[in-house]
N, CA, C and O of each residue as an XYZ file, in Angstrom:
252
protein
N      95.942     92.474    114.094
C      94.688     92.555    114.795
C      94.855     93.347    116.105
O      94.085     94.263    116.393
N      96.023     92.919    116.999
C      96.213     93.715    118.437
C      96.666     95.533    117.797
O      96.346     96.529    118.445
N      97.267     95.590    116.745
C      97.249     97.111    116.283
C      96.198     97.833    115.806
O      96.184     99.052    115.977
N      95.201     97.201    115.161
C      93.883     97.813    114.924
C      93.268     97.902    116.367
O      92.997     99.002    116.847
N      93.060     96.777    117.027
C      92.228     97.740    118.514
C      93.069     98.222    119.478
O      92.590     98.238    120.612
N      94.564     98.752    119.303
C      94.727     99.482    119.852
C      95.203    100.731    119.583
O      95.660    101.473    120.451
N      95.071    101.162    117.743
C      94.773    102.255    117.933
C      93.499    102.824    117.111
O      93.603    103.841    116.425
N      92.110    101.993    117.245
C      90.873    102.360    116.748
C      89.837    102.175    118.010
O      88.697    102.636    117.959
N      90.406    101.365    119.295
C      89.255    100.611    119.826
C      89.837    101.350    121.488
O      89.035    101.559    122.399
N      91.380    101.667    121.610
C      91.475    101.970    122.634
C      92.132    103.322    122.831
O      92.651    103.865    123.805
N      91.871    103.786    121.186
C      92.613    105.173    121.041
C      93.625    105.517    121.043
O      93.652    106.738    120.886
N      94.951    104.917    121.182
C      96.172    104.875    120.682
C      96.655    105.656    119.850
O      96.343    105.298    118.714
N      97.351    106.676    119.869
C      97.718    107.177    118.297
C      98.521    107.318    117.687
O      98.388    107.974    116.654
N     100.170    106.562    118.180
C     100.769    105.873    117.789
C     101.631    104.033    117.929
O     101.729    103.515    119.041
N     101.843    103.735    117.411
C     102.484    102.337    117.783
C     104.119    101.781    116.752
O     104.282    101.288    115.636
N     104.909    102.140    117.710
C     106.009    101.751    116.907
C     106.526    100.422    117.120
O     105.869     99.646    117.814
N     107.742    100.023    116.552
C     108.828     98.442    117.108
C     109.967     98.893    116.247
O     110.327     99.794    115.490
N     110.310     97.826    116.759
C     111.740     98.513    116.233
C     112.720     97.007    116.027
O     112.326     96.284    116.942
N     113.642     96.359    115.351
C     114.465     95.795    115.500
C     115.636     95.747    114.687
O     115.866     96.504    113.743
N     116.512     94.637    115.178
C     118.142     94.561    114.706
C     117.953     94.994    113.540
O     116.834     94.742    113.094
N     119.039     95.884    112.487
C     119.185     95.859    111.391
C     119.031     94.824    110.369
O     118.305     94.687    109.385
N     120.170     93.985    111.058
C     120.497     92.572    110.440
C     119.370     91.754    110.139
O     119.393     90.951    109.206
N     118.332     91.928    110.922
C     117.378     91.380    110.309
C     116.255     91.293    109.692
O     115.151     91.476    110.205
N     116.521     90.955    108.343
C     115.587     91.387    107.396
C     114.373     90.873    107.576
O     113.533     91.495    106.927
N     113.731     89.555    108.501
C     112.418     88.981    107.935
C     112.181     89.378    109.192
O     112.137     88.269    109.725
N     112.022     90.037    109.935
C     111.566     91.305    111.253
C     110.732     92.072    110.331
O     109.523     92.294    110.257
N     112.181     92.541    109.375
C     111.469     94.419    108.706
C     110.547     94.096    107.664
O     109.799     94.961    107.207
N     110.543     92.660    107.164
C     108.939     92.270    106.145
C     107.822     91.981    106.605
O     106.774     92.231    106.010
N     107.938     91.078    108.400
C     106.918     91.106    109.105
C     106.318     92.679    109.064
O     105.263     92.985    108.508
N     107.247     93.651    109.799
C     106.757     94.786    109.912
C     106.425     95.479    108.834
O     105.607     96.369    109.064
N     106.857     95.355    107.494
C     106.250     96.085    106.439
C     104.491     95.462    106.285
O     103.468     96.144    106.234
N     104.605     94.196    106.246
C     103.169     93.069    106.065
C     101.873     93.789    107.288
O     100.655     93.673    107.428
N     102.613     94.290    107.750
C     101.923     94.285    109.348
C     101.323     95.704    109.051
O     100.325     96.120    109.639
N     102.020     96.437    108.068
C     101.326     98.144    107.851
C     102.103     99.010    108.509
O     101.745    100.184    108.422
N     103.245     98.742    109.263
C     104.122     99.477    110.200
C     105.167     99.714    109.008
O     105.938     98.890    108.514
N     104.953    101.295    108.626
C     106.336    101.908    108.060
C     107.586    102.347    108.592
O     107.838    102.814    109.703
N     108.503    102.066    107.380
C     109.776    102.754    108.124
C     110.517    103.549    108.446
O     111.572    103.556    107.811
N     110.359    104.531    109.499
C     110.850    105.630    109.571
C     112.541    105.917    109.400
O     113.037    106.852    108.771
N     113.262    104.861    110.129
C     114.943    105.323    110.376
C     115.604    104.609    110.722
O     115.339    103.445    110.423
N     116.924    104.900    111.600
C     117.400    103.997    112.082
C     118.271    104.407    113.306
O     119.094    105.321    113.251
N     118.011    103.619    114.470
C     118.092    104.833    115.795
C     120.148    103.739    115.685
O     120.353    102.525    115.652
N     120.952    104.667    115.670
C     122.274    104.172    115.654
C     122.668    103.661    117.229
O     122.514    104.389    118.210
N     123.088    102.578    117.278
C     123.417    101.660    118.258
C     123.007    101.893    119.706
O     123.658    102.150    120.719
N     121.189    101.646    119.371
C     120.408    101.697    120.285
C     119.765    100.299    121.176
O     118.802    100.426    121.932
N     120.231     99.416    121.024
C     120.695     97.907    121.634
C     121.591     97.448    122.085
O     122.500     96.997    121.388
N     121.601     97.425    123.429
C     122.812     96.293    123.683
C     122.670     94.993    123.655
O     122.030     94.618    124.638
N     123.022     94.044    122.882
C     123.727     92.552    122.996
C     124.535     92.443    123.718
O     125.189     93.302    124.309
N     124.598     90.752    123.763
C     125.776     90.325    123.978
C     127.130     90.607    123.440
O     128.191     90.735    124.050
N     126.881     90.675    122.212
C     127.950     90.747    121.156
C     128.440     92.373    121.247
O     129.588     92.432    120.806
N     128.000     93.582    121.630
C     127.557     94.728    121.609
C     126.929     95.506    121.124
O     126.072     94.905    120.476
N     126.788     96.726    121.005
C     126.022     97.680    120.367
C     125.268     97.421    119.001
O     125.889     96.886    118.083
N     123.665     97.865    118.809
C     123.374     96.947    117.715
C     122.474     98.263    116.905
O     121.774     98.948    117.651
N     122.485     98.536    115.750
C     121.564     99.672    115.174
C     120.099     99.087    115.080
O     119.779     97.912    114.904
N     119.285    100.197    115.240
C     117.784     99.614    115.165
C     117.109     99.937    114.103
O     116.990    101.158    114.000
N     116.647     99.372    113.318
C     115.402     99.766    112.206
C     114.102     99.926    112.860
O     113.621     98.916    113.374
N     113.464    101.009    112.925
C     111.818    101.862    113.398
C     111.153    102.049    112.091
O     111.410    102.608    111.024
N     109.885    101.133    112.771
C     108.830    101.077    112.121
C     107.671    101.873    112.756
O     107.957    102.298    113.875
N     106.500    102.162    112.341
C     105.578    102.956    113.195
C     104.288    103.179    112.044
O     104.172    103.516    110.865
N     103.437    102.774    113.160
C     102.095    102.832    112.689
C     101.178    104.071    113.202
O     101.470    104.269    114.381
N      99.950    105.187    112.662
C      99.831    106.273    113.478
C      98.005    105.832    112.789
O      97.567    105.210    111.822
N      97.502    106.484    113.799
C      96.338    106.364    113.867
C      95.364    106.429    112.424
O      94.328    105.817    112.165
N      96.264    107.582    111.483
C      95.510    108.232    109.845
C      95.981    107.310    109.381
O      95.090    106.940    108.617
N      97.267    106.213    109.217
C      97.761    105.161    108.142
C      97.016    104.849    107.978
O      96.894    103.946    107.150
């Protein structure tokens, strides 16, 4: 709902997120959510633990 008015209601024309690899029920929220997956930005997080790869999702105004 907050991604439809913000990019139909406040003109937005893109909206990405992004998270840990490792976790998969992130990247089904974000599939459920209409946010596709573009890539994977290589150890673009720091943890505690260290360096963490990111899975990018992104939604654009024509989806």
């Amino acid at each position: 709902m907050v991604t439809q008015w913000a990019l139909y209601e406040r003109g937005f024309h893109r909206i990405d997120l992004g998270h840990a690899t490792a976790n998969h029920a992130s990247c089904r929220v974000a599939e459920k959510a209409g946010f596709e997956a573009e890539g994977i930005r290589r150890r673009a997080w720091l943890h505690a633990d260290g360096w963490h790869d990111v899975h990018v999702h992104a939604r654009v105004r024509q989806d």
